[in-house]
BALOBA-905447 format. One line per 8 residues: their letters; for each residue x, y, z of N, C-alpha, C. Coordinates in nm, 4 decimals, m for minus. Example, Ala and Ser with C-alpha at 12.3 -4.5 7.8 and 13.67 -1.06 7.14 Angstrom:
<rs>
AS) 1.3190,m0.5690,0.7800,1.2300,m0.4500,0.7800,1.3200,m0.3300,0.7800 | 1.2850,m0.2250,0.7080,1.3670,m0.1060,0.7140,1.2900,0.0030,0.7870 $
</rs>
This chain:
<rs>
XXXXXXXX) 0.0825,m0.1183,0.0000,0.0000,0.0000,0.0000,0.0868,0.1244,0.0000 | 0.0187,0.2467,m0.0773,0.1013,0.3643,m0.1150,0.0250,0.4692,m0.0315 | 0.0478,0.5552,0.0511,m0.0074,0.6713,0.0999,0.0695,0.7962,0.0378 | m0.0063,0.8811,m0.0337,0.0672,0.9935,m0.0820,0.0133,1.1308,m0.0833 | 0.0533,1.2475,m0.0252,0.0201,1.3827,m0.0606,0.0732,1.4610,m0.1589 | 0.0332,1.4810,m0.2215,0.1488,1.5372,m0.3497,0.0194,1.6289,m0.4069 | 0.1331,1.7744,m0.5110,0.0518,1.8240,m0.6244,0.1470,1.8342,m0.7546 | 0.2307,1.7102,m0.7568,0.3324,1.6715,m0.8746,0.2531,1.5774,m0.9379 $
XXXXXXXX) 0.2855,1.6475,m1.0485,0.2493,1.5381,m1.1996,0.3369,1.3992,m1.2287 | 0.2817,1.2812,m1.2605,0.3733,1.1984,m1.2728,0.3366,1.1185,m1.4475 | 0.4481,1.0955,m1.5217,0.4585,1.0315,m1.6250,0.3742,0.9544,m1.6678 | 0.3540,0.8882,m1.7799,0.3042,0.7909,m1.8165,0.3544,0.6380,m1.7486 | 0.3178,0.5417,m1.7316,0.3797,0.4568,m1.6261,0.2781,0.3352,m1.6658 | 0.3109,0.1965,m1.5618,0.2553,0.1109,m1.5791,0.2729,0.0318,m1.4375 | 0.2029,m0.0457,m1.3679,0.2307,m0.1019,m1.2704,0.1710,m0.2517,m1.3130 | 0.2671,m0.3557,m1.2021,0.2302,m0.4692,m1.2468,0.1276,m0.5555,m1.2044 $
XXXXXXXX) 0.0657,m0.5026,m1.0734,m0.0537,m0.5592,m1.0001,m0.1411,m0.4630,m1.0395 | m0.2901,m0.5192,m1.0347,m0.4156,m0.4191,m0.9635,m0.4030,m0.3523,m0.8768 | m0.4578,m0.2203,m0.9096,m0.4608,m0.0869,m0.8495,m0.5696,m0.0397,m0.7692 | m0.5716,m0.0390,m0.6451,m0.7310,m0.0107,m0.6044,m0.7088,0.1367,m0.5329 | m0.7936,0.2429,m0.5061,m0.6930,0.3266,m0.4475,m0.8285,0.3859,m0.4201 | m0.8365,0.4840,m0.3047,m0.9110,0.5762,m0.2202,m0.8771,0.7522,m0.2462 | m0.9682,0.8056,m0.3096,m0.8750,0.9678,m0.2836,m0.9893,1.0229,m0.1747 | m0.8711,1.0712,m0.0509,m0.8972,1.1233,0.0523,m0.9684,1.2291,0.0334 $
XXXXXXXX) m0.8865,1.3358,m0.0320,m0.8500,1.4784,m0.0196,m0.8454,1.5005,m0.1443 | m0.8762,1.6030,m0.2140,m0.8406,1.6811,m0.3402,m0.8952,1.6233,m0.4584 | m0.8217,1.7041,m0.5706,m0.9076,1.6082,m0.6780,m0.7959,1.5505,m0.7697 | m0.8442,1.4501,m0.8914,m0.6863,1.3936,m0.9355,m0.7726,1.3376,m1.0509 | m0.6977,1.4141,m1.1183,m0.6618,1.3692,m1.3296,m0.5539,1.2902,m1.3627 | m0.6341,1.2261,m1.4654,m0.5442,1.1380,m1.5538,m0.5210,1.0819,m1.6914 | m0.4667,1.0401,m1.7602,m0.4842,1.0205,m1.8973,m0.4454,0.8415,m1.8671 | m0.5304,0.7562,m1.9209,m0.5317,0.6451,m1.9120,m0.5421,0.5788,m2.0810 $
XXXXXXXX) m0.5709,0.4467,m2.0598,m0.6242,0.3877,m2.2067,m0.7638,0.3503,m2.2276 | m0.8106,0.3447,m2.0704,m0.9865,0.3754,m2.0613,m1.0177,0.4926,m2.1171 | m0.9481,0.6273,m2.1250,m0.9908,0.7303,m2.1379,m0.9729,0.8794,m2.0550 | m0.9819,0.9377,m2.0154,m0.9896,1.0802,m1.9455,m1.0187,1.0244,m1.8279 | m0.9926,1.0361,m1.7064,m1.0184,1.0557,m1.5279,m1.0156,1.1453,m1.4703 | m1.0844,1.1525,m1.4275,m1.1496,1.2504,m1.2888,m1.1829,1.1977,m1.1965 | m1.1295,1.2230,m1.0693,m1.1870,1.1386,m0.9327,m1.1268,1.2628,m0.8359 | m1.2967,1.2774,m0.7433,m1.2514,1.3527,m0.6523,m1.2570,1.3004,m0.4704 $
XXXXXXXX) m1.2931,1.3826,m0.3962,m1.2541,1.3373,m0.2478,m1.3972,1.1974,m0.2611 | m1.3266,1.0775,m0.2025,m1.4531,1.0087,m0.1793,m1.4488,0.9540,m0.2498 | m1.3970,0.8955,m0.4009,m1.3847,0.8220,m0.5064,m1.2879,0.7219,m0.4725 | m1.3172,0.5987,m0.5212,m1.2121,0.4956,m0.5308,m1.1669,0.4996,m0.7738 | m1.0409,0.5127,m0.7115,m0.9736,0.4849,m0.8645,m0.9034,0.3362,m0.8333 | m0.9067,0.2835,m1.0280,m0.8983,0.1728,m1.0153,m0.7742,0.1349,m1.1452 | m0.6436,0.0834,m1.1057,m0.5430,0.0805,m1.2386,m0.5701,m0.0989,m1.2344 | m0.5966,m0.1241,m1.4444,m0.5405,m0.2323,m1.4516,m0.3942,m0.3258,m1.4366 $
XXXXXXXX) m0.3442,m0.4195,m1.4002,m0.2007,m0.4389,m1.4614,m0.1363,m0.3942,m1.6062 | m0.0351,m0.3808,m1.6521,0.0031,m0.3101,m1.7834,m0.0410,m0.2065,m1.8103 | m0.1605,m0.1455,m1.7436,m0.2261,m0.0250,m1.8014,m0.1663,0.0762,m1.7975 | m0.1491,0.1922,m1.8969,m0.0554,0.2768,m1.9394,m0.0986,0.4102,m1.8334 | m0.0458,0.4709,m1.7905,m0.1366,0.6174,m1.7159,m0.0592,0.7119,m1.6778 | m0.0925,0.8089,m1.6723,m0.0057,0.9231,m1.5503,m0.1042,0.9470,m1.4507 | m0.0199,1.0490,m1.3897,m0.1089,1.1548,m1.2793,m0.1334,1.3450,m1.3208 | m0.2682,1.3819,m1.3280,m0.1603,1.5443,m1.3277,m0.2475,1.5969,m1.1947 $
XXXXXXXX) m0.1179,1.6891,m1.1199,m0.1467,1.7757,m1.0602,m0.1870,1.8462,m1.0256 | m0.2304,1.9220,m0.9537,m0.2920,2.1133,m0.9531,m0.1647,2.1996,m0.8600 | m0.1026,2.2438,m0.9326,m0.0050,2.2950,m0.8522,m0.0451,2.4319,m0.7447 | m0.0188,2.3375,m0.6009,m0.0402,2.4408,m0.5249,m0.1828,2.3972,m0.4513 | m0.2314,2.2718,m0.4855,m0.3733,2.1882,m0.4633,m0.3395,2.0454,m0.4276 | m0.2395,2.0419,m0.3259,m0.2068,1.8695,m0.3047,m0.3262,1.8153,m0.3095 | m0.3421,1.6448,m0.3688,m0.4303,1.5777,m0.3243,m0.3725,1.4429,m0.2433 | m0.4760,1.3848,m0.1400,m0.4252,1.2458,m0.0957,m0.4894,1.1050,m0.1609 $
XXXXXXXX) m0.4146,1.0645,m0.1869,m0.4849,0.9600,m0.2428,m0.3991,0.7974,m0.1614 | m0.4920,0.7066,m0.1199,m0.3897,0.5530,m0.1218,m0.4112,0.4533,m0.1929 | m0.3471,0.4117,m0.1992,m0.3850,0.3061,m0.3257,m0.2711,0.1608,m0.2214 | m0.3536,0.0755,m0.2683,m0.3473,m0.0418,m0.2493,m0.3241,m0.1380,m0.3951 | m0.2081,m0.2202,m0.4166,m0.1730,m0.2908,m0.5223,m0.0903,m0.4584,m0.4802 | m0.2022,m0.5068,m0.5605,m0.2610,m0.6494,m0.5570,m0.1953,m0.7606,m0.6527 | m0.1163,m0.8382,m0.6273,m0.1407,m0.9016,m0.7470,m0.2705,m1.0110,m0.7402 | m0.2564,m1.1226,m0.8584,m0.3945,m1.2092,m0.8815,m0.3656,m1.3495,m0.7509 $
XXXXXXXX) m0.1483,m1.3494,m0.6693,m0.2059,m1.4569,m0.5726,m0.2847,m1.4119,m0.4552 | m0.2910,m1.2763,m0.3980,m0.3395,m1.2353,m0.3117,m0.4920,m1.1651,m0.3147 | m0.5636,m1.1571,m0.4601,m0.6914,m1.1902,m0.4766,m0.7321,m1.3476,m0.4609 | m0.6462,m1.3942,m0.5028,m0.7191,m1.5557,m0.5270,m0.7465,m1.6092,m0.3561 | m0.6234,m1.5736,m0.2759,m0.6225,m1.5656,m0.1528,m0.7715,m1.5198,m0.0719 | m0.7875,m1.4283,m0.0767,m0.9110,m1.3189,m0.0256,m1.0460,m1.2890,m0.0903 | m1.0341,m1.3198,m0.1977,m1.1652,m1.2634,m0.2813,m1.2328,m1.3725,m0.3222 | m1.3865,m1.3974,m0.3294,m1.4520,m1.4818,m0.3261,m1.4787,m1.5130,m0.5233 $
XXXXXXXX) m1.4255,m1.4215,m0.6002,m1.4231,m1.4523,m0.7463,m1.2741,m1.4104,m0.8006 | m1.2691,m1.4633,m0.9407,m1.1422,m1.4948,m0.9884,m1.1294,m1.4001,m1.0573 | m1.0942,m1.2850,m1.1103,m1.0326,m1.2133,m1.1865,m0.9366,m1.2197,m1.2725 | m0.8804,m1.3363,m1.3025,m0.8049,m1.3846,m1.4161,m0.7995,m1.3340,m1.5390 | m0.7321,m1.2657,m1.6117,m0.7718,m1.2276,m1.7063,m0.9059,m1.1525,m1.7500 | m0.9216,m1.0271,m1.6100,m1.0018,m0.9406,m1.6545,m0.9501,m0.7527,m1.5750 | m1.0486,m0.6809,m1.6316,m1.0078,m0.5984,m1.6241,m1.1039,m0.4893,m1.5537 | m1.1288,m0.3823,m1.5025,m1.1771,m0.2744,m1.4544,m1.2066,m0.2559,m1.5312 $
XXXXXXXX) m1.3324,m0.2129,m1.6023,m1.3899,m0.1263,m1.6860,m1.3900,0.0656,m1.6731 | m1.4283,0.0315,m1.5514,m1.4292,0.2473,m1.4855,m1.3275,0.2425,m1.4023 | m1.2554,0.3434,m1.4630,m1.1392,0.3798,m1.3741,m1.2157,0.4699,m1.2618 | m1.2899,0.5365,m1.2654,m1.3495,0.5940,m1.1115,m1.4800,0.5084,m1.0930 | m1.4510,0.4815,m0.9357,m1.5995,0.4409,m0.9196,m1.6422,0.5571,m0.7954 | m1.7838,0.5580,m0.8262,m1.8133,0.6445,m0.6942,m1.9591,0.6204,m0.5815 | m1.9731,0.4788,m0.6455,m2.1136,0.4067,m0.5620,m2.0426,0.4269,m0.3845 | m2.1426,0.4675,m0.3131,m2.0746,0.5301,m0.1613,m2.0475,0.3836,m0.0757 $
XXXXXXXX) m2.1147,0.2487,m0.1223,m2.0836,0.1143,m0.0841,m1.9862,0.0757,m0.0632 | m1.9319,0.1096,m0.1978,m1.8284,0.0385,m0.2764,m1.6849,0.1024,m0.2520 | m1.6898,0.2175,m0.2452,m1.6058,0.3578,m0.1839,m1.6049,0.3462,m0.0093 | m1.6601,0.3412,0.0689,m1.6613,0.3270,0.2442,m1.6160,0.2028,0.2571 | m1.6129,0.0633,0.1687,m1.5418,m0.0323,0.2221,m1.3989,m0.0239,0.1518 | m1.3654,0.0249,0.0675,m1.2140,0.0709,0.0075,m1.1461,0.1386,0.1008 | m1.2663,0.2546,0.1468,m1.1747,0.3257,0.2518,m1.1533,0.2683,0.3622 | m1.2477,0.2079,0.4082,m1.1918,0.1315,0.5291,m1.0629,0.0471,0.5283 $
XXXXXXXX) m1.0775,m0.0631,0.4118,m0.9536,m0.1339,0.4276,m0.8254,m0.0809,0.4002 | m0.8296,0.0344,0.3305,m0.7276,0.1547,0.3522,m0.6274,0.1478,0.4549 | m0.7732,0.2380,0.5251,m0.7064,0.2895,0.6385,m0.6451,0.1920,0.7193 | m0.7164,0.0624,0.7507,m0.7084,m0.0529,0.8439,m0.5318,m0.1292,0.7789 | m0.5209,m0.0690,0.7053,m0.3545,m0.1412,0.6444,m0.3136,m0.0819,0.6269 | m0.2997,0.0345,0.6277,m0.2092,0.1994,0.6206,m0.1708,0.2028,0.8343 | m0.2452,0.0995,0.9305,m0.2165,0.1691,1.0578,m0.1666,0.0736,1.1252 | m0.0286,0.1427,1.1614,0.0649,0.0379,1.2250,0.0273,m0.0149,1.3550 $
XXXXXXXX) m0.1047,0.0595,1.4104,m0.1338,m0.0485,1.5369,m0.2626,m0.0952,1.5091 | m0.3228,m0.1011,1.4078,m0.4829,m0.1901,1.3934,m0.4409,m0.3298,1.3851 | m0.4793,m0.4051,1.4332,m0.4965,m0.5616,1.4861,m0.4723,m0.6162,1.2892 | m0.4156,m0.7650,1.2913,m0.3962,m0.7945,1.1948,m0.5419,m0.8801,1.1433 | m0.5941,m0.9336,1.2306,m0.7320,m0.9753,1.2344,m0.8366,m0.8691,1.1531 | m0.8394,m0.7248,1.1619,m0.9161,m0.7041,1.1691,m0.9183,m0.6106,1.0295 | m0.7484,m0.5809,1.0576,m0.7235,m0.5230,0.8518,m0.7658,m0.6763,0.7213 | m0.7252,m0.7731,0.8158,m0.7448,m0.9321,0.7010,m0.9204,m0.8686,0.6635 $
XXXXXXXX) m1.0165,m0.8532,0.7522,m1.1159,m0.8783,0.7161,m1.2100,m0.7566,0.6249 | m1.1194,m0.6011,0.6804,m1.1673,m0.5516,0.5872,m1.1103,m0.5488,0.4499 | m1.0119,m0.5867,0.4146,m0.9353,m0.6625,0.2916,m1.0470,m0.7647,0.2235 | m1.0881,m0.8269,0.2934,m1.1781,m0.9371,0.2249,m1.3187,m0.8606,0.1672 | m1.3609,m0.7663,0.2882,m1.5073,m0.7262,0.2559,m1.4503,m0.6353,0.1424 | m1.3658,m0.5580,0.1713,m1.3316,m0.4647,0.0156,m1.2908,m0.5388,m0.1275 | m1.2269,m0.6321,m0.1378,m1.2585,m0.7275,m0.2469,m1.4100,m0.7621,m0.2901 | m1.4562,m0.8222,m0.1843,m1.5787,m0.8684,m0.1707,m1.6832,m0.7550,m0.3127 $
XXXXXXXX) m1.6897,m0.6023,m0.2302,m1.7132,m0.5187,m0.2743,m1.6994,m0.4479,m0.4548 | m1.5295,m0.4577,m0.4249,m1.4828,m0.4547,m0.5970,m1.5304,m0.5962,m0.6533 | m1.5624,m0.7144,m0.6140,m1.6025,m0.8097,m0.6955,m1.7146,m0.7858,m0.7502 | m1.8138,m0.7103,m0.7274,m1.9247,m0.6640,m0.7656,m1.9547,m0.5536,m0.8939 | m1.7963,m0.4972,m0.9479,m1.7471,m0.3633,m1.0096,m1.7448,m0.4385,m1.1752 | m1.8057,m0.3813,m1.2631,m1.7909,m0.4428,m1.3690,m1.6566,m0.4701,m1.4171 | m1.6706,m0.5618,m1.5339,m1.5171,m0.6356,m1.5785,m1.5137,m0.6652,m1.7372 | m1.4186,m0.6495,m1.8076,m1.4338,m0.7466,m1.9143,m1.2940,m0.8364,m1.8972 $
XXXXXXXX) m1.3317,m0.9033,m2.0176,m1.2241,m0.9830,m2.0359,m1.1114,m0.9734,m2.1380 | m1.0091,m1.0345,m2.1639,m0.9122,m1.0242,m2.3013,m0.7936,m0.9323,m2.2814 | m0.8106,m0.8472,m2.2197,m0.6971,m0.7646,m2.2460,m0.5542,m0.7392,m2.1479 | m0.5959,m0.8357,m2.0328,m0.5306,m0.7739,m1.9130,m0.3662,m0.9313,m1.9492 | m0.2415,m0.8557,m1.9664,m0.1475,m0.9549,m1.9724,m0.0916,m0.9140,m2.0926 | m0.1399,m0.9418,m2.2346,m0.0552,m0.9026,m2.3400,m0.1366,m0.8363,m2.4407 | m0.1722,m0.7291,m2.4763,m0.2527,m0.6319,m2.5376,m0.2457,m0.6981,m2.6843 | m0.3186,m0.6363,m2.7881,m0.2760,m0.6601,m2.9282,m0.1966,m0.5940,m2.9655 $
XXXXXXXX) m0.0781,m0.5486,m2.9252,0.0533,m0.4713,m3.0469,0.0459,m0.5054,m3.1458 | 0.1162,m0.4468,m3.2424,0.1492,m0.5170,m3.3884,0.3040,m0.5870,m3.3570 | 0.3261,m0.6780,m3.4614,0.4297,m0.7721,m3.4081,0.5593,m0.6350,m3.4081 | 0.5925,m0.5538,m3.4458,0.7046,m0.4655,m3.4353,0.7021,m0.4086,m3.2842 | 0.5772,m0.3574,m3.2628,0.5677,m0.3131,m3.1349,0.6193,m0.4484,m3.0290 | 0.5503,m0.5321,m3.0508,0.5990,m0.6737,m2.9393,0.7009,m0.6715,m2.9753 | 0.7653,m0.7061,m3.0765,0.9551,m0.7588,m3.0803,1.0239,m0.6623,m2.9857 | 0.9702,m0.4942,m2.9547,1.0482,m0.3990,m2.9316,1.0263,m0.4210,m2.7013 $
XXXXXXXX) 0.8884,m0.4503,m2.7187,0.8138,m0.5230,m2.6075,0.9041,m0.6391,m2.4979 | 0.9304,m0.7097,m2.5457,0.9851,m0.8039,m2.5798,1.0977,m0.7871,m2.5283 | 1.2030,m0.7344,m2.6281,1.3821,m0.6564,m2.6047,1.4001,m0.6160,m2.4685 | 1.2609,m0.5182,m2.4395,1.2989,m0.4253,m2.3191,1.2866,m0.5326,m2.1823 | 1.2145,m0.6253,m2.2069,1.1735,m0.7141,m2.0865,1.2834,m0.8317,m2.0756 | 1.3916,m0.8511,m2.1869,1.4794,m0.9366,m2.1493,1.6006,m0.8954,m2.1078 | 1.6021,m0.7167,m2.1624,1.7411,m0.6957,m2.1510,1.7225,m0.5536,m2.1123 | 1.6172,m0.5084,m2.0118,1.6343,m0.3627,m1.9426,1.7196,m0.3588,m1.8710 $
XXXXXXXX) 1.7743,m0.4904,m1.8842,1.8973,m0.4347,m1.7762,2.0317,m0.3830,m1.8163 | 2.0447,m0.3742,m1.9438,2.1328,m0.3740,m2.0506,2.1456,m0.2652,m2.0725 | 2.2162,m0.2042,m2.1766,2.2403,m0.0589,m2.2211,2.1334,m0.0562,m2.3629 | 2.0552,m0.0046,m2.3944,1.9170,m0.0123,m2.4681,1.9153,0.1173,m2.5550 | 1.9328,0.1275,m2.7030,1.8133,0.2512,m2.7177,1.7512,0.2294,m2.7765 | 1.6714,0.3116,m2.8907,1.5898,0.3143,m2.9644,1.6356,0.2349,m3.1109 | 1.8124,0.2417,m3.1748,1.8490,0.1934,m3.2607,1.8254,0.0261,m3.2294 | 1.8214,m0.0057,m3.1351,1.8660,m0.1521,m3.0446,1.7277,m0.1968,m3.0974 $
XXXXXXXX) 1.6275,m0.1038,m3.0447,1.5138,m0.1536,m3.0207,1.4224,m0.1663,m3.1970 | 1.4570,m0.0718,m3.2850,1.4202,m0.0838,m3.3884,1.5052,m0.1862,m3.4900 | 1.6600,m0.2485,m3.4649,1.6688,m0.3486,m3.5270,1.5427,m0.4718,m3.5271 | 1.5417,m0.4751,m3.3699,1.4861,m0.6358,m3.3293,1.3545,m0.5811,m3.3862 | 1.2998,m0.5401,m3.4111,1.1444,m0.5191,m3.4736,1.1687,m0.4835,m3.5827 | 1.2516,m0.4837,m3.6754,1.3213,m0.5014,m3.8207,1.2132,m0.3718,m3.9054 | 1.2114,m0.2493,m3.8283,1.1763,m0.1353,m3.8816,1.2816,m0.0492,m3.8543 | 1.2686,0.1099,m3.9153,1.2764,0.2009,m3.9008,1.3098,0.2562,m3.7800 $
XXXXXXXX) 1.3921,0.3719,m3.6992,1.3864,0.4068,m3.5613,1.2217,0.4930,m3.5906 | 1.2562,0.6044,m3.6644,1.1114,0.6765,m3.6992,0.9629,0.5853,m3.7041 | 0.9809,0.5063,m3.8087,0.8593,0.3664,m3.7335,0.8306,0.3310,m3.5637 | 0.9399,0.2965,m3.5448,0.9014,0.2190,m3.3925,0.8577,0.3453,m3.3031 | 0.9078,0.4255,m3.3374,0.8613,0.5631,m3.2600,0.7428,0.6415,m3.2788 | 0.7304,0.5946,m3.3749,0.5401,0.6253,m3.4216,0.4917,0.5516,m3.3539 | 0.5052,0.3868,m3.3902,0.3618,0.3191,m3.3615,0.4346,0.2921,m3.2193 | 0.5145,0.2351,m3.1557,0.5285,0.2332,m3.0132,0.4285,0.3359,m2.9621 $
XXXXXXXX) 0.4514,0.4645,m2.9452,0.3907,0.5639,m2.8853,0.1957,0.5641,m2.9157 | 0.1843,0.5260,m3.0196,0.0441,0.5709,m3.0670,m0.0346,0.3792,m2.9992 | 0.0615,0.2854,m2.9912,0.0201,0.1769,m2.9413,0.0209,0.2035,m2.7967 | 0.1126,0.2115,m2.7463,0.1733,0.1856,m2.6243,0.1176,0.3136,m2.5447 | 0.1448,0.4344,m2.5938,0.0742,0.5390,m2.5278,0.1824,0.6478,m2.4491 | 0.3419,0.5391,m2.4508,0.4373,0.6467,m2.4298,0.5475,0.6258,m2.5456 | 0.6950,0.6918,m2.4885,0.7952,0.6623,m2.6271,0.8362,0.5549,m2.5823 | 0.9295,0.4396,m2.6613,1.0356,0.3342,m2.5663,1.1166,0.3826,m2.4728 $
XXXXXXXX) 1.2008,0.4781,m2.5017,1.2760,0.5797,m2.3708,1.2091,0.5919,m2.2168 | 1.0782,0.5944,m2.2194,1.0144,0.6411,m2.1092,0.9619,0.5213,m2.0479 | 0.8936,0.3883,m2.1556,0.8929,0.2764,m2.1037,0.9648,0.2155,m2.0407 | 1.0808,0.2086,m2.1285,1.2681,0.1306,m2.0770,1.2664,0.2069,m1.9435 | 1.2615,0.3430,m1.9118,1.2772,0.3915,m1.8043,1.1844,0.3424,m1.6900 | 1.0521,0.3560,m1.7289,0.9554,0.2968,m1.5944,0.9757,0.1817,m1.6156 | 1.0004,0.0521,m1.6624,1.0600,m0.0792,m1.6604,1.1418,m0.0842,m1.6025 | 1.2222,0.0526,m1.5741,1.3640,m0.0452,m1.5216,1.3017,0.0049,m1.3493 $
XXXXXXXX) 1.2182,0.1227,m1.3154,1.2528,0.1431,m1.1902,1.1020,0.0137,m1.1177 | 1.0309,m0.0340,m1.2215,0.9695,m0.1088,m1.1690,1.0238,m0.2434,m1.0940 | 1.1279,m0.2819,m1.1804,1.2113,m0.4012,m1.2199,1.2667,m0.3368,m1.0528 | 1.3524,m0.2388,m1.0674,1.4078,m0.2076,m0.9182,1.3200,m0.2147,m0.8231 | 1.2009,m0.1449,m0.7678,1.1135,m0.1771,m0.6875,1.1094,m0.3158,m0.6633 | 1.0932,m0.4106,m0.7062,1.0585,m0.6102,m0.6910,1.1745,m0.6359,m0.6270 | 1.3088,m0.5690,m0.6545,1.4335,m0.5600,m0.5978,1.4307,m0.5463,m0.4482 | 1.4123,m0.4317,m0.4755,1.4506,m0.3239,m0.3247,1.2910,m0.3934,m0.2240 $
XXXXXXXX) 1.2009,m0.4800,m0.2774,1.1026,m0.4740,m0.1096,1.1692,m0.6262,m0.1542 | 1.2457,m0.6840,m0.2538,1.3173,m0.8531,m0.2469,1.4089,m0.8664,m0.1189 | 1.4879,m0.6957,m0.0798,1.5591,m0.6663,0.0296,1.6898,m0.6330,m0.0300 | 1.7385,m0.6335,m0.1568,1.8144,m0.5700,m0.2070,1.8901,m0.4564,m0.1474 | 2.0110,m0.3887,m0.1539,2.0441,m0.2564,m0.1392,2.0394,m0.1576,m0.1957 | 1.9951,m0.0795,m0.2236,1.9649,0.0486,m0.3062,2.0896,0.0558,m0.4162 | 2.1724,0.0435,m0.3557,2.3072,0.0736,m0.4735,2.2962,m0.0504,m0.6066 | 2.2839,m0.1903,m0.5642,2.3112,m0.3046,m0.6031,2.1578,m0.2625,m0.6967 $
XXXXXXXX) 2.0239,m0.2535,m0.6739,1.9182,m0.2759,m0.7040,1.9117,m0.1767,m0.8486 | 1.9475,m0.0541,m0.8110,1.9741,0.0745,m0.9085,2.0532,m0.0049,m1.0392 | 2.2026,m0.0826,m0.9903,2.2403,m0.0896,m1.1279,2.2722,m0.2580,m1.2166 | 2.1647,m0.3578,m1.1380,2.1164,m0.4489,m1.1697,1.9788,m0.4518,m1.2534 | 1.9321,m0.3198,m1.2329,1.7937,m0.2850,m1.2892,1.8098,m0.2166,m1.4199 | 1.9760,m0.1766,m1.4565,1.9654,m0.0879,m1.5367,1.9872,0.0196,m1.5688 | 2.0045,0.1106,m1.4289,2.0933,0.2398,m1.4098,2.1925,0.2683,m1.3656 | 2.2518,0.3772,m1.4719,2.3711,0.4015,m1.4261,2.4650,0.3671,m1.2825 $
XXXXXXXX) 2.4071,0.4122,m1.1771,2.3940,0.4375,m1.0177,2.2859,0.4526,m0.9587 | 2.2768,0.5405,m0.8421,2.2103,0.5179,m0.7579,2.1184,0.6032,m0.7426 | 2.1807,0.7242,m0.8049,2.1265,0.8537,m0.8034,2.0341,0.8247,m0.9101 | 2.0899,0.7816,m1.0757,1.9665,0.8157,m1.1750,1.8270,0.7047,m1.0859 | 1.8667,0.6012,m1.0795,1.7485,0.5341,m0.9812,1.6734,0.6378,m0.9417 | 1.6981,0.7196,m0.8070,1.6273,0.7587,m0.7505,1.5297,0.9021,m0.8191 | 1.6090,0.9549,m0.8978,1.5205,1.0340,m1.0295,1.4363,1.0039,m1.0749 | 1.5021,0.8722,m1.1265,1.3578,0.8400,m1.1888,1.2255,0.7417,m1.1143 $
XXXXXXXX) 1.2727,0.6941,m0.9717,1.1759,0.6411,m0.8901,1.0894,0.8055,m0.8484 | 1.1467,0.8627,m0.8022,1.0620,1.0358,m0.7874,0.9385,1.0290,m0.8812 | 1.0128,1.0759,m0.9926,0.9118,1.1038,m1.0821,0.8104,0.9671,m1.0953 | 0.7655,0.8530,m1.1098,0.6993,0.7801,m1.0984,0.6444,0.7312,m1.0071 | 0.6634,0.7571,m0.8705,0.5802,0.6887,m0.7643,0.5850,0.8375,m0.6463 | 0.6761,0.9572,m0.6788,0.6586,1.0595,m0.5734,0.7701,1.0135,m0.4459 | 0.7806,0.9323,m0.4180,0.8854,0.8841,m0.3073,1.0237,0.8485,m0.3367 | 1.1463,0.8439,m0.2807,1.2576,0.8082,m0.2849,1.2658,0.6718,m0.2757 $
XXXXXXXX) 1.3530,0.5943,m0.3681,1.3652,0.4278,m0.2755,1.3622,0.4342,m0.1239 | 1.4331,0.5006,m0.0888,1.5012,0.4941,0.0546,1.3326,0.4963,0.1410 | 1.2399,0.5946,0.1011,1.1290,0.5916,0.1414,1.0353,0.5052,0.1189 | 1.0426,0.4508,m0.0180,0.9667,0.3569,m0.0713,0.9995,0.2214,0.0369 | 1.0923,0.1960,0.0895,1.1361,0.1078,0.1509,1.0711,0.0977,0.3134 | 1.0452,0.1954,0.3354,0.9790,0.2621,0.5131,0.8083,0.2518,0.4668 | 0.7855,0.2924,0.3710,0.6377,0.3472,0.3662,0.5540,0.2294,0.2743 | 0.6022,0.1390,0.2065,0.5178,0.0054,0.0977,0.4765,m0.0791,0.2629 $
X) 0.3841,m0.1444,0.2213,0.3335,m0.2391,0.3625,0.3015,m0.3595,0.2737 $
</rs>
């Protein structure tokens, strides 16, 4: 779970679990592949896995938002239906049901002295709850790219850890750099540069809560050192590793 106050904008990005999240306080935009978002105080927002998104800001208008991120063993664990290969349809929901048990289990796992008994159960009733949230199926795992886009897909996931660019990436998809940079972006929704980049600090995150050291995690993942790590963990999640490490539950 993520607790955050912020009125910083964050990138296009992707996370690898389900996203369930509560906004406390303020209001919060986004550009997704569902479409346009808006969610204000009292809304639960909802990210698929792979799903492409940012955040924007109001500078000078923090909002709070927490979000809670799931993968499918710890639904299968807790939730009374399978979600396998499906997806959130509305990125905001705002039924007040469905929203008061999100927030509860929130809060109940955001607090370092609530009983473990008693966060397990609002965990369950808040699943319980999103099990009820419409769904489709098909898309959640490997989207339809065109095969250039996957070959380039592909590259970044075997070898982000590698020294990568765009020439690298447009051999193995046996186009053009100008090609892959069209349709990457108009598929994918960002450039490869920015993907390779949130890939690698994701790749670091699995690291650093694996128990990794910040130094080792930074350039096993892909960066230079320690420092570009933490740049580019900023800009995508708002926190420092070093924090990310105190504040994930």
């Amino acid at each position: 779970m993520v607790s955050i106050i912020s009125d910083r904008s964050f990138p296009r990005h992707t996370h690898d679990e389900y996203g369930i999240g509560f906004m406390v306080s303020g209001g919060h935009e986004s550009w997704s592949g569902r479409g346009h978002v808006e969610a204000s105080t009292g809304d639960v927002i909802t990210v698929n896995p792979g799903e492409v998104h940012d955040g924007l800001g109001r500078k000078g208008a923090p909002r709070q938002w927490k979000m809670l991120f799931l993968d499918l063993a710890i639904i299968g664990r807790y939730a009374e239906t399978d979600r396998s290969g499906q997806e959130f349809t509305n990125p905001v929901l705002s039924d007040r049901q469905t929203c008061a048990a999100i927030a509860q289990a929130v809060t109940a796992l955001s607090s370092p002295t609530e009983e473990e008994a008693f966060a397990e159960e609002c965990l369950i009733l808040a699943l319980a709850a999103i099990g009820k949230v419409p769904v489709h199926r098909g898309k959640t795992g490997r989207p339809d790219y065109s095969w250039a886009v996957r070959c380039a897909l592909d590259k970044i996931a075997a070898e982000a850890d590698g020294a990568l660019n765009l020439a690298d990436l447009a051999d193995a998809a046996g186009v053009s750099r100008f090609q892959l940079l069209r349709r990457f972006s108009a598929e994918v929704g960002t450039t490869p540069h920015n993907y390779l980049i949130q890939y690698r600090v994701n790749l670091a995150r699995r690291k650093i809560r694996a128990g990794h050291p910040l130094a080792e995690a930074a350039v096993s993942s892909g960066f230079a050192d320690q420092s570009h790590m933490t740049r580019a963990f900023v800009r995508q999640y708002g926190l420092s590793p070093g924090h990310f490490t105190k504040d994930i539950v």
